[in-house]
C-alpha positions in Angstrom: 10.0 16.4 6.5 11.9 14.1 8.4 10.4 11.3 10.7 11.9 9.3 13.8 11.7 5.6 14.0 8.4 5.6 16.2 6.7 7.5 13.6 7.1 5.4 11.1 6.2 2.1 13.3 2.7 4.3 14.3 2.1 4.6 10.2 3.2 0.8 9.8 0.8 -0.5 12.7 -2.2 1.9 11.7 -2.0 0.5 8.1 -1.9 -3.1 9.0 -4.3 -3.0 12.1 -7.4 -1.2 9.3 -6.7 -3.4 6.7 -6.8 -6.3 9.3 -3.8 -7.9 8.1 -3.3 -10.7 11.4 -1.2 -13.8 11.2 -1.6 -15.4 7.5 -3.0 -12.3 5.9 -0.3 -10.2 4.6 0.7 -7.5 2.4 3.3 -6.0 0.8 1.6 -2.6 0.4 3.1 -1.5 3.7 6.1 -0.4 2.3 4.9 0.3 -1.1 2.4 2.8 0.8 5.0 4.7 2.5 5.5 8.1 0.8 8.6 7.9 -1.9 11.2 9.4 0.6 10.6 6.9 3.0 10.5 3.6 1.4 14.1 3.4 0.8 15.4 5.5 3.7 17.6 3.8 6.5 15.3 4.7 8.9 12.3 2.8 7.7 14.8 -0.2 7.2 15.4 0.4 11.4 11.4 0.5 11.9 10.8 -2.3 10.2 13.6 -4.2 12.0 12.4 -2.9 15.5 8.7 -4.4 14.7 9.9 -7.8 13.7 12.6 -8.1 16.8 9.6 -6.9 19.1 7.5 -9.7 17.7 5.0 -7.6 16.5 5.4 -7.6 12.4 5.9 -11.0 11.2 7.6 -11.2 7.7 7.5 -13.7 4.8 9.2 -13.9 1.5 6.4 -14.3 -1.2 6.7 -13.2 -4.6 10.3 -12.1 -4.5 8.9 -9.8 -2.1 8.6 -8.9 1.6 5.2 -9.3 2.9 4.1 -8.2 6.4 1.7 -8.9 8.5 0.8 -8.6 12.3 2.0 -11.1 14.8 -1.6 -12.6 16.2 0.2 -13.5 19.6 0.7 -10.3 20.2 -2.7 -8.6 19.6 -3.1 -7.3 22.9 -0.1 -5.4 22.9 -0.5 -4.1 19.3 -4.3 -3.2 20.1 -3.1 -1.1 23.8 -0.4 1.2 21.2 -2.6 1.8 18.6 -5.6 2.7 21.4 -2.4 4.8 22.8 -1.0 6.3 20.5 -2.8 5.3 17.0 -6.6 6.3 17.2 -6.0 10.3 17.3 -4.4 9.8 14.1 -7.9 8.5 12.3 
């Protein structure tokens, strides 16, 4: 099955909103979590890169790997999408 971009941002930002990952607590389990044809594809790459240049993923370098988490100055806008668009998918 193949996904669009905004699929895979609505799998990203239901993952880190449950697990309450805001600010300083982050994971790297976002990406490890994505099913095997989608952690390497081009099009989670372009996900991932949309989220951090909208401001909402915030990424740091730990562990000689990418961790994620959610950008606290942006909860309101976070919270409105996944109320949107997230909370049918529970």
């Amino acid at each position: 099955m193949d996904y669009t971009v905004d699929e895979i941002k609505k799998r990203v930002i239901i993952k880190l909103v449950r697990w309450k990952k805001w600010g300083g607590a982050h994971t790297e389990n976002v990406r490890k979590g994505l099913p095997s044809h989608m952690k390497g594809a081009k099009i989670t790459d372009q996900a991932f890169k949309e989220l951090e240049r909208a401001g909402w993923l915030l990424s740091a370098k730990k562990t000689g790997e990418i961790h994620y988490s959610l950008n606290p100055k942006k909860t309101n806008e976070i919270l409105q999408f996944y109320e949107k668009y997230c909370k049918d998918s529970d």
